[in-house]
C-alpha positions as CSV (number, residue, x, y, z in Angstrom):
1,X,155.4,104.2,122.8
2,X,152.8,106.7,121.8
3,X,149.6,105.4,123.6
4,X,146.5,107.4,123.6
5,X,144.3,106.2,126.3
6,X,140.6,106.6,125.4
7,X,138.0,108.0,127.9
8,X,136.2,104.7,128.9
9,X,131.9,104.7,128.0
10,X,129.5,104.7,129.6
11,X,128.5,100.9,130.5
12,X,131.3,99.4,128.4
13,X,133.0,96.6,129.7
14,X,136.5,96.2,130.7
15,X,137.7,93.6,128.3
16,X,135.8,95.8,125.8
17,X,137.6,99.2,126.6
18,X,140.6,97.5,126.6
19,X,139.9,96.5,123.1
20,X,138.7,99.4,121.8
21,X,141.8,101.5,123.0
22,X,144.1,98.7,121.5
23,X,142.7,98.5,118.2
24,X,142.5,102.1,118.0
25,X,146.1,102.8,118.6
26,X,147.3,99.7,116.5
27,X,145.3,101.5,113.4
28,X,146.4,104.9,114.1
29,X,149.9,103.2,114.4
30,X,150.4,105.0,117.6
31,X,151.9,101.0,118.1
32,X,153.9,100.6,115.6
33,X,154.4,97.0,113.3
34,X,156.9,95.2,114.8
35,X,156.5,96.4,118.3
36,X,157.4,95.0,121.0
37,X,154.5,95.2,124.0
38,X,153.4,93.1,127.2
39,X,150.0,92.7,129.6
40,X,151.9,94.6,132.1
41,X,153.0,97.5,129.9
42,X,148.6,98.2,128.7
43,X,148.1,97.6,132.2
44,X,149.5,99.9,133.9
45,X,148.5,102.6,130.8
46,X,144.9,101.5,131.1
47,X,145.4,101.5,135.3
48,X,143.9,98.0,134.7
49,X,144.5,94.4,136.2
50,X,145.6,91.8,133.8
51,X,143.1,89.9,133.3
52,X,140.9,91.9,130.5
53,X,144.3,93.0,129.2
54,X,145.0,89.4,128.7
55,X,141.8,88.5,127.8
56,X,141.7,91.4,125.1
57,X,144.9,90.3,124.1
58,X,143.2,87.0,122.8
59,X,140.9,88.6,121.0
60,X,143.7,90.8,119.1
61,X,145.4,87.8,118.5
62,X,142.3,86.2,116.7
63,X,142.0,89.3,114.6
64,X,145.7,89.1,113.4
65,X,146.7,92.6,114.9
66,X,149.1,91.5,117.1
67,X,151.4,88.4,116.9
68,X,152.3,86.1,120.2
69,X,156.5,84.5,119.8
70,X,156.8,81.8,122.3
71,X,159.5,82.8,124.6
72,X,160.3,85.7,123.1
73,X,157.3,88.4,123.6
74,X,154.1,90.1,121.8
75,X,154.6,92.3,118.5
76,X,152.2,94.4,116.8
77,X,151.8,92.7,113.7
78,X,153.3,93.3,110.5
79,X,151.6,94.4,107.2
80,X,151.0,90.9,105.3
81,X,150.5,91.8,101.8
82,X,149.1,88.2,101.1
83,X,146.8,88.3,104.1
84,X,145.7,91.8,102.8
85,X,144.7,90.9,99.6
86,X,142.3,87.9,100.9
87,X,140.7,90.4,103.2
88,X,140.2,93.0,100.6
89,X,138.8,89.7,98.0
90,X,136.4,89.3,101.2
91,X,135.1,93.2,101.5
92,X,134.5,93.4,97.7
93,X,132.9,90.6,97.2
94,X,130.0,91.3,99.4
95,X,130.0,95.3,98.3
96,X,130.3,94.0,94.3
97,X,126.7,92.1,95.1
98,X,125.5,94.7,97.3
99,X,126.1,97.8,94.7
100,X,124.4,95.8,92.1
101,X,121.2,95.2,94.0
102,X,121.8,99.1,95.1
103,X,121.5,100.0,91.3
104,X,118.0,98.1,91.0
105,X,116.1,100.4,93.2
106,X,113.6,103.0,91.9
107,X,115.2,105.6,94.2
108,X,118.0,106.5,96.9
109,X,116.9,106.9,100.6
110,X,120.0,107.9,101.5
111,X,121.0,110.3,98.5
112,X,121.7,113.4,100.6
113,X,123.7,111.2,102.8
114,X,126.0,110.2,100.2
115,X,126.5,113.7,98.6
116,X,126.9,115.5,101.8
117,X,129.7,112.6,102.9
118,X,131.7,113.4,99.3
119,X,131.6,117.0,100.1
120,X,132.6,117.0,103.7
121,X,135.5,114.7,102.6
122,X,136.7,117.2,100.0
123,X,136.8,119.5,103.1
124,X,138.7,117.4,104.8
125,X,141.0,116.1,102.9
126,X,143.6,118.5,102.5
127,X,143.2,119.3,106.6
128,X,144.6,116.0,107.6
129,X,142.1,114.7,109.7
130,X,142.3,111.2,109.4
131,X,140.4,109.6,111.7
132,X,137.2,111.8,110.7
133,X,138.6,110.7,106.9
134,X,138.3,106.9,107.8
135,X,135.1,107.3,109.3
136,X,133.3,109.4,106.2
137,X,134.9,106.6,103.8
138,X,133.3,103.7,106.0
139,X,129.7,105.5,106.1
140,X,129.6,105.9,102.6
141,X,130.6,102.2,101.7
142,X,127.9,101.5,104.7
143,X,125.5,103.0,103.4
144,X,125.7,100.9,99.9
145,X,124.7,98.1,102.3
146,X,121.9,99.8,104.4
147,X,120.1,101.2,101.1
148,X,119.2,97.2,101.5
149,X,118.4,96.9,104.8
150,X,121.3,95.1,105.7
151,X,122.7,96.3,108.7
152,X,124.9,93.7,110.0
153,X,126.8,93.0,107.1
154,X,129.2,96.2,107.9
155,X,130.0,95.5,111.5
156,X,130.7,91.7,110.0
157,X,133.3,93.6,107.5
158,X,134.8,96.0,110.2
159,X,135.3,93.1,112.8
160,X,136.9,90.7,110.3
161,X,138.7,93.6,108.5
162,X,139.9,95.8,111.1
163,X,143.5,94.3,109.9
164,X,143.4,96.6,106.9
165,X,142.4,99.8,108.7
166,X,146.4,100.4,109.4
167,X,147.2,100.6,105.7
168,X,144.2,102.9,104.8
169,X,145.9,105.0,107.5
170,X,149.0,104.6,106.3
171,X,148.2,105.3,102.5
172,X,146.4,108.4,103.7
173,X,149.5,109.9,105.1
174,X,151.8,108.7,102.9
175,X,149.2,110.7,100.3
176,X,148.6,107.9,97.9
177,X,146.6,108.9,95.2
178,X,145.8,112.2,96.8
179,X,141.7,112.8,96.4
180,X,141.5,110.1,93.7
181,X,139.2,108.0,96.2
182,X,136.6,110.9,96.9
183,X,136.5,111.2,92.8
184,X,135.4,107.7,92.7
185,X,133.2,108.0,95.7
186,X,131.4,110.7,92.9
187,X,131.4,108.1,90.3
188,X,130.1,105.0,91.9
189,X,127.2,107.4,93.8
190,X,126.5,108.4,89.8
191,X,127.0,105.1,88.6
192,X,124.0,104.2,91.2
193,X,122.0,106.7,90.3
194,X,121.9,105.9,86.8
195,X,121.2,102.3,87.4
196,X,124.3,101.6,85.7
197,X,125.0,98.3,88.0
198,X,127.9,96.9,85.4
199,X,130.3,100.0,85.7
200,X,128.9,100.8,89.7
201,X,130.1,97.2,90.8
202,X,133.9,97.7,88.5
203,X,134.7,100.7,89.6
204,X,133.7,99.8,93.0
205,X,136.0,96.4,93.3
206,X,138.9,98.8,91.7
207,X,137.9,101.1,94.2
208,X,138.8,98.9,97.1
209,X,141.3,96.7,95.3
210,X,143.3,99.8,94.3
211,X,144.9,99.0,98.1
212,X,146.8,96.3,96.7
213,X,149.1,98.9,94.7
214,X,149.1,101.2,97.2
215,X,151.0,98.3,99.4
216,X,153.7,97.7,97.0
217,X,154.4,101.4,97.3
218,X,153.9,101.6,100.8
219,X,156.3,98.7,101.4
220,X,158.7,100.6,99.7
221,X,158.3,103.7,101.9
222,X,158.0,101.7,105.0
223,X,159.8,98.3,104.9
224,X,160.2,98.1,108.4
225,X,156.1,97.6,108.9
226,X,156.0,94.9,106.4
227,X,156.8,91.6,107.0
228,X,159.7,89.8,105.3
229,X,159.3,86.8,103.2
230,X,163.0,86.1,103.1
């Protein structure tokens, strides 16, 4: 097992560290689909009682990143390509709507914001960094939702979505489509700016539905993470 153990924050609370370092590694696939873990084993990692690690566990389960067999033990969950693609029908239907009303405004408030993202992933990209990477691709879909004022809507997506996180990471290593998503992060941002809402929302839901490809290739390079439908 390759756990990372995260430095616990200020005020945070157990069942919520416990959390946060679980869904972290499970993303990062430092825990690997298909493993094999147990309370005891993030316990003593953590240096923690049971309890929030049970308790945590729970709220894993509810998000569909870790699987409970009767008898047999807990698993990190597989990739469910069916159970991906209603997740990803979830995300761009909201951001479809969103980008739409985006393209009515008279002006951006976060223009700046968007460019300097595009050009600090193009940095990146190439250096590997892939948890900055994930984080720069969420802010700029964020910020679609924020030029509105909404700024609930992307914790809803992240806490009912954090199931796809794993293959993002996964495509990014594998190097699926190489820079191809910080080109269309250019073209929807241009898109929006010329108040083209039609061609802002399409390439937008290809944008994020592109990840249903990706998993047919990625099932191909790793079949062990996906789960059989034999």
């Amino acid at each position: 097992m390759n756990f990372k153990v995260l430095d616990k924050k200020s005020k945070e609370k157990t069942k919520e560290y416990v959390i946060r370092n679980m869904v972290y590694n499970i993303e990062f696939l430092n825990l690997e689909p298909g493993e094999k873990i147990s309370e005891n084993q993030i316990s003593e990692l953590l240096n923690l009682s049971r309890t929030p690690v049970r308790e945590a566990f729970t709220s894993l389960r509810a998000n569909l990143l870790i699987d409970v067999k009767p008898q047999i033990g807990t698993f990190i969950s597989y990739f469910d390509i069916d159970m991906s693609k209603e997740l990803l029908f979830f995300r761009s239907s909201l951001e479809e709507k969103a980008v739409i009303e985006v393209c009515k405004k008279d002006c951006l408030d976060n223009l700046e914001v968007f460019k300097k993202i595009i050009e600090k992933e193009k940095i990146l990209h190439s250096s590997k960094e892939f948890e900055e990477l994930l984080a720069l691709d969420n802010k700029f879909h964020n910020l679609i939702f924020e030029e509105l004022g909404y700024r609930k809507i992307p914790s809803i997506i992240e806490n009912n979505t954090s199931y796809l996180v794993r293959m993002r990471i996964l495509r990014l290593k594998a190097n699926i489509r190489e820079k191809n998503y910080i080109d269309e992060h250019e073209k929807i941002l241009q898109f929006i700016i010329n108040k083209d809402a039609e061609n802002a929302s399409k390439i937008l839901k290809n944008h994020i539905n592109e990840l249903v490809d990706d998993m047919n290739e990625l099932s191909e390079k790793y079949p062990d993470y996906f789960k059989s439908y034999n």
